[in-house]
MDTraj code that builds the backbone (N, CA, C; nanometers):
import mdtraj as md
import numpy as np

residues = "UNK UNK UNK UNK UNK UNK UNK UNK UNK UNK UNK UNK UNK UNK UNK UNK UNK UNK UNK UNK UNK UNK UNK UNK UNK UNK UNK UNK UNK UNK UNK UNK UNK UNK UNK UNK UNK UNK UNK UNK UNK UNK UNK UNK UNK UNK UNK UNK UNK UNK UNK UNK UNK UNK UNK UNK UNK UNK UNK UNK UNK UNK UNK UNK UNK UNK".split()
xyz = np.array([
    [3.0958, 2.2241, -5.3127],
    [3.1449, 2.2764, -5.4387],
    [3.2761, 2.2083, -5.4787],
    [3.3457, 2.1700, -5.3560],
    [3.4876, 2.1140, -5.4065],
    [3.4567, 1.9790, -5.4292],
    [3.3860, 1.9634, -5.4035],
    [3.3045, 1.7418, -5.4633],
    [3.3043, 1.7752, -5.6137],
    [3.1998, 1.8849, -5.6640],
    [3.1691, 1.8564, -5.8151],
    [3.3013, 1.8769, -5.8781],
    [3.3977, 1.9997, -5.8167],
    [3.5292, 2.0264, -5.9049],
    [3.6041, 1.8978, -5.9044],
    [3.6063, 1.8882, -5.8166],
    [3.7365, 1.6944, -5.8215],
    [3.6454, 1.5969, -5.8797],
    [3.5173, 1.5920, -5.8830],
    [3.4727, 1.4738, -5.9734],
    [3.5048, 1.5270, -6.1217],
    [3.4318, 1.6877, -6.1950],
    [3.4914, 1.7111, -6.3144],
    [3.6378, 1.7067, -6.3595],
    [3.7453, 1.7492, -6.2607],
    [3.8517, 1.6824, -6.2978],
    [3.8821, 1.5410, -6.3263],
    [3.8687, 1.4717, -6.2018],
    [3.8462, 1.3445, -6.2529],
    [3.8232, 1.2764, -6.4117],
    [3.6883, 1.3302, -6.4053],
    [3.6037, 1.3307, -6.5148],
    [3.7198, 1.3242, -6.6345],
    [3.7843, 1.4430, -6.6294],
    [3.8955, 1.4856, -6.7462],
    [3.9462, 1.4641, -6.7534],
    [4.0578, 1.3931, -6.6530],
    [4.1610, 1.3207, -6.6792],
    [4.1272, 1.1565, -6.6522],
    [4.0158, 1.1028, -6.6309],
    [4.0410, 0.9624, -6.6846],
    [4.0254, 0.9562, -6.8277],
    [4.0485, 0.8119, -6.9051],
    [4.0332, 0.8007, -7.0321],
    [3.9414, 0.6819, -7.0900],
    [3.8929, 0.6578, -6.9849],
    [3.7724, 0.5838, -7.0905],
    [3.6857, 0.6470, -7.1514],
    [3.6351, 0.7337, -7.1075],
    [3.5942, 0.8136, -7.2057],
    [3.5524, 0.8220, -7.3468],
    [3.6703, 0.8940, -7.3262],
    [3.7362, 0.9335, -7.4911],
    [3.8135, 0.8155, -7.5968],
    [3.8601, 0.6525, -7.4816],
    [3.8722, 0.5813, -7.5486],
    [3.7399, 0.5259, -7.6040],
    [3.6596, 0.5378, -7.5311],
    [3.4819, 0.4680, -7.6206],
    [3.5041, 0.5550, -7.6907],
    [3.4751, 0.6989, -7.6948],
    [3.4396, 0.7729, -7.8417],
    [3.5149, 0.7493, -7.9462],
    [3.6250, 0.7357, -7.9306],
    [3.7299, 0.6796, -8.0239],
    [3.6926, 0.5326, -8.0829],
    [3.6415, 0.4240, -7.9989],
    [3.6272, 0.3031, -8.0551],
    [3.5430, 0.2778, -8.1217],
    [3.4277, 0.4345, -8.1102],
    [3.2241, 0.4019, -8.1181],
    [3.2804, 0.5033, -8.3019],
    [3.3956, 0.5735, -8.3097],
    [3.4297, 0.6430, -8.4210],
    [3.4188, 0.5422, -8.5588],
    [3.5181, 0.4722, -8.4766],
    [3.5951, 0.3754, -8.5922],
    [3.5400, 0.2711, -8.6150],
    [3.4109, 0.2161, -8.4842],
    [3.2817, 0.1354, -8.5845],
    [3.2181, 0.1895, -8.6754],
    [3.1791, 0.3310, -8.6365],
    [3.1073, 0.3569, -8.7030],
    [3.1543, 0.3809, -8.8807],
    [3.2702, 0.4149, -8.8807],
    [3.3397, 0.4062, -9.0292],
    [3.3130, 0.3011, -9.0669],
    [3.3867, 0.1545, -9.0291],
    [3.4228, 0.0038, -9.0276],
    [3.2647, -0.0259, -9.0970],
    [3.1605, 0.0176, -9.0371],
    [3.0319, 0.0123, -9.1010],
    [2.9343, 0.0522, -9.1978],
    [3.0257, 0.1829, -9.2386],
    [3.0123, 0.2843, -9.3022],
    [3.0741, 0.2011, -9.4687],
    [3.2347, 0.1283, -9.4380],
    [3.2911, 0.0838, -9.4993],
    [3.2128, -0.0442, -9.5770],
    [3.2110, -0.1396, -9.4825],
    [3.1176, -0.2206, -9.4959],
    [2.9896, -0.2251, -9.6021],
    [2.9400, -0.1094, -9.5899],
    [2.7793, -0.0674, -9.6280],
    [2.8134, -0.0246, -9.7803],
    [2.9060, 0.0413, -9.8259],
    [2.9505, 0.0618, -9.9846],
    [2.9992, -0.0541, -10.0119],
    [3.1206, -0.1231, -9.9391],
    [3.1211, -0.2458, -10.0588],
    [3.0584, -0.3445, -10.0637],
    [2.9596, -0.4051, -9.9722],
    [2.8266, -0.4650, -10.0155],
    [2.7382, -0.4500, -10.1103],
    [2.7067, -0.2523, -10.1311],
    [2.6284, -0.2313, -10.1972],
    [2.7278, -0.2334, -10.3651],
    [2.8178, -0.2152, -10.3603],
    [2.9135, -0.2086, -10.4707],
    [2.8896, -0.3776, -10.5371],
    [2.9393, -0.4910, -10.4434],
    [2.9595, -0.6148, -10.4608],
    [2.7967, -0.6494, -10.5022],
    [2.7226, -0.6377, -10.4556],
    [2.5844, -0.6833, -10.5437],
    [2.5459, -0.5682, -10.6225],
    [2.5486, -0.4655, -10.6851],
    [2.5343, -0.4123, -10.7808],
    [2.5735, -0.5035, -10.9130],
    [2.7368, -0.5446, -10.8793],
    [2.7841, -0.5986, -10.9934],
    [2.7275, -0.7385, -10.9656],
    [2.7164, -0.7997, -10.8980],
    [2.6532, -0.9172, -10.9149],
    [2.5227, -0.9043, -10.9592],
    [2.4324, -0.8346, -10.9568],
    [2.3065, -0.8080, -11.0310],
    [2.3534, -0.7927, -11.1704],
    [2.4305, -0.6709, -11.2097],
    [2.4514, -0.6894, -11.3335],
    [2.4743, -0.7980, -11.3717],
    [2.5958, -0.8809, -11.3340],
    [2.6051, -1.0445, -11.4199],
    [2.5070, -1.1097, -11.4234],
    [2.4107, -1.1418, -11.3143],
    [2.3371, -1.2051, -11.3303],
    [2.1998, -1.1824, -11.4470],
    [2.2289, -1.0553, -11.4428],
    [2.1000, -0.9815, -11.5644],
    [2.1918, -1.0259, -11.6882],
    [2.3019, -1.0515, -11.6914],
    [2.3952, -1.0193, -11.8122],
    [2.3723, -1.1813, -11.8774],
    [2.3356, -1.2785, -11.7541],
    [2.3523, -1.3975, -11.8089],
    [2.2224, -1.4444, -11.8778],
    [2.1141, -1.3889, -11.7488],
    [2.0016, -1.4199, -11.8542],
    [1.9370, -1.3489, -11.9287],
    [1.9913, -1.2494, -12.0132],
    [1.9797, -1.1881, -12.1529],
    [2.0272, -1.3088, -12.2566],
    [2.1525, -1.3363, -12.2274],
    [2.2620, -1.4410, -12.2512],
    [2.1865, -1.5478, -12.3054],
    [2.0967, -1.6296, -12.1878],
    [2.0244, -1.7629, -12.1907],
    [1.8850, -1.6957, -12.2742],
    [1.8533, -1.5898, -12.2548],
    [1.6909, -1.5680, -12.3502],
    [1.7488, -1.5689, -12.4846],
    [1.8576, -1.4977, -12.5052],
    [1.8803, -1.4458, -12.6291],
    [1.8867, -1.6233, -12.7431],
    [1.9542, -1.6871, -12.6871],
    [1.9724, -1.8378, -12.7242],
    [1.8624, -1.9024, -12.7050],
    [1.7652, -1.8973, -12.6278],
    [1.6334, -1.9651, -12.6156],
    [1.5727, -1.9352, -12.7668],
    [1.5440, -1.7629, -12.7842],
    [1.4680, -1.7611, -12.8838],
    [1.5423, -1.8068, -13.0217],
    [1.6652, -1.8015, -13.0213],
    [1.7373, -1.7783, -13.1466],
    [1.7648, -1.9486, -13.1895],
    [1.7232, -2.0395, -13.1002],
    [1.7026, -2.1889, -13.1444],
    [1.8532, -2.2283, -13.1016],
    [1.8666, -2.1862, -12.9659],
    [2.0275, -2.2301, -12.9486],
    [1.9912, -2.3824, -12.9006],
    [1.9518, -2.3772, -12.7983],
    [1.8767, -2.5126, -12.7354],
    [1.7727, -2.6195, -12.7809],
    [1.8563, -2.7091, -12.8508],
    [1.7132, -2.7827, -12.9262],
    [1.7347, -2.8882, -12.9060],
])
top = md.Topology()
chain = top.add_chain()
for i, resn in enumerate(residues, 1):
    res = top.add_residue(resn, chain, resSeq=i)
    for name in ("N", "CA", "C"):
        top.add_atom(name, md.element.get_by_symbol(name[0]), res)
traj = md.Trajectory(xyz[None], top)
């Protein structure tokens, strides 16, 4: 019985541990982070790119290019 108590102490007072949970936290944000402004950064790049070729049709039909 006194093995499992000194290993759970142990247990509690080392700190790797709780330093992984801490490091596995702040990937997981860092990724979290990541994942909106990607999706942010090609949103708007879709828009421009839709924006340009409205842009280029609109001049195709209207006899810009001849």
């Amino acid at each position: 019985m006194q093995s499992i108590l000194a290993k759970v102490q142990r247990f509690l007072q080392a700190e790797d541990g709780p330093t992984a949970v801490e490091y596995a936290v702040m990937l997981a944000l860092i990724v979290a982070v990541c994942f909106v402004a990607i999706q942010s950064v090609g949103t708007q790049t879709s828009s421009m790119f839709d924006d340009i070729a409205d842009d280029v049709n609109t001049a195709v039909t209207q006899g810009g290019f001849e």
